[in-house]
C-alpha positions in Angstrom: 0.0 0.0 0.0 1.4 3.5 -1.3 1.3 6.2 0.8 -0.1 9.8 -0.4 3.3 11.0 -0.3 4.3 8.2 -2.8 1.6 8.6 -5.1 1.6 12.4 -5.1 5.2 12.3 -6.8 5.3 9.1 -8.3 4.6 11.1 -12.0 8.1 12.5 -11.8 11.5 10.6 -11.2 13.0 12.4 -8.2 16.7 11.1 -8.5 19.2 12.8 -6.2 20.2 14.9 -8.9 16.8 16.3 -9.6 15.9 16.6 -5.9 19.7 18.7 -5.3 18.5 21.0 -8.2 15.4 21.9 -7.3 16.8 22.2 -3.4 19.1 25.0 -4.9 16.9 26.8 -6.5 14.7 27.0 -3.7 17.6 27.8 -1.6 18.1 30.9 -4.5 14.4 32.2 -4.1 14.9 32.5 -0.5 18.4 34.1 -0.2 17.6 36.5 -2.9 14.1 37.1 -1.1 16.3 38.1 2.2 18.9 39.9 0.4 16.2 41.8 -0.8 14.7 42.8 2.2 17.7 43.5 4.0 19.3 45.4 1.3 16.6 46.6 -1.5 18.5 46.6 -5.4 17.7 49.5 -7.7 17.9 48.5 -10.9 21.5 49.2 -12.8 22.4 48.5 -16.6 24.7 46.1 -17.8 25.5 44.3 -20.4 21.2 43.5 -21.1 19.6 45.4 -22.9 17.7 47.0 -20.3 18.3 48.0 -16.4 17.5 45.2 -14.1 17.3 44.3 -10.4 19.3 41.0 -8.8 16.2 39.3 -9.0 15.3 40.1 -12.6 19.2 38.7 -13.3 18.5 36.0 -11.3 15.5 34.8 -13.3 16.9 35.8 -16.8 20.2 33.7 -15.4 17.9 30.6 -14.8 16.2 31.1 -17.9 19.8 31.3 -20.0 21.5 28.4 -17.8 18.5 26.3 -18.5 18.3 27.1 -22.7 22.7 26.6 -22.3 22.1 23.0 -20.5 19.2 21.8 -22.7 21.4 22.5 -25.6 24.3 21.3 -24.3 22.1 18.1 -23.5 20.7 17.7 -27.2 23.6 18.9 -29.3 26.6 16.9 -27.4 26.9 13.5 -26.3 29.5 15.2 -23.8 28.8 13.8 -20.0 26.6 16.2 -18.7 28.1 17.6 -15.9 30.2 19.5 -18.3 27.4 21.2 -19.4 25.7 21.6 -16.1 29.3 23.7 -15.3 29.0 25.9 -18.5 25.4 26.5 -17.6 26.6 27.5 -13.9 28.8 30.1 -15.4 26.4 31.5 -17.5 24.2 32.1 -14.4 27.4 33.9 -12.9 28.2 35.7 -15.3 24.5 37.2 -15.4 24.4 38.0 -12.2 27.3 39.7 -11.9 27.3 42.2 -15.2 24.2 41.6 -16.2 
């Protein structure tokens, strides 16, 4: 007998490596969230095309790292954690001249 725990997420395959990922980005959201309250951003140009906040880098970093890793993922036959790394970077690098 499953328990409603079991069969609530048994339509996705929670390996560690999903479970660590999602953990992160959770742990993202919330460190941003108190950054933010602690120390309110005003938006500042970089090298986008439009000023933006440390949270709007934050989400257009996700959004790039997650377009850089699904083509590294498609494209390569490359192990993936190189292309996890590459995607890291990206995220880096749009948060800090973004």
């Amino acid at each position: 007998m499953e328990s409603n725990t079991e069969s609530l997420f048994a339509w996705m395959a929670w390996t560690p490596e999903v479970a660590i990922f999602f953990v992160a980005i959770l742990l993202m959201l919330v460190g941003m969230s108190l950054w933010q309250v602690r120390s309110p951003s005003i938006e500042r140009r970089g090298f986008l095309p439009m000023p933006t906040t440390r949270g709007d880098r934050l989400f257009i970093g996700l959004l790039s790292a997650a377009y850089v890793n699904l083509a590294w993922a498609g494209l390569t036959d490359v192990t993936q954690m190189i292309g996890a790394g590459i995607s890291f970077i990206v995220l880096l690098i749009v948060m800090r001249w973004g």
